[in-house]
Steps between C-alpha positions, in 0.01 A plus 500: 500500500560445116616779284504505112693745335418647143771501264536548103734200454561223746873431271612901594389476874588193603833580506409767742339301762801254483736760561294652805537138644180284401495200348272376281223193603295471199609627129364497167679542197253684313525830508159605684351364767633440849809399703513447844800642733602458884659824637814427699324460816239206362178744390341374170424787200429436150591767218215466242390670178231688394467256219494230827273665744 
């Protein structure tokens, strides 16, 4: 299973996810579109934006 999570700015909750223990697989600099995460125990997500979806 895959899950994408909806967020207004991938810059503000990035740091979130890091903190919580993922790390990220896949980044973009721009500030829509997608980034890929493993939680700590190897389960991919991605955090996406509207403007990305």
């Amino acid at each position: 299973m895959h899950i994408d999570v909806m967020v207004a700015d991938l810059d503000t909750a990035e740091p979130q996810v890091l903190a919580l223990g993922a790390t990220l697989l896949d980044g973009s600099d721009k500030p829509i579109g997608y980034r890929v995460y493993e939680d700590p125990v190897g389960h991919p997500f991605c955090l996406i934006t509207p403007e990305g979806a």
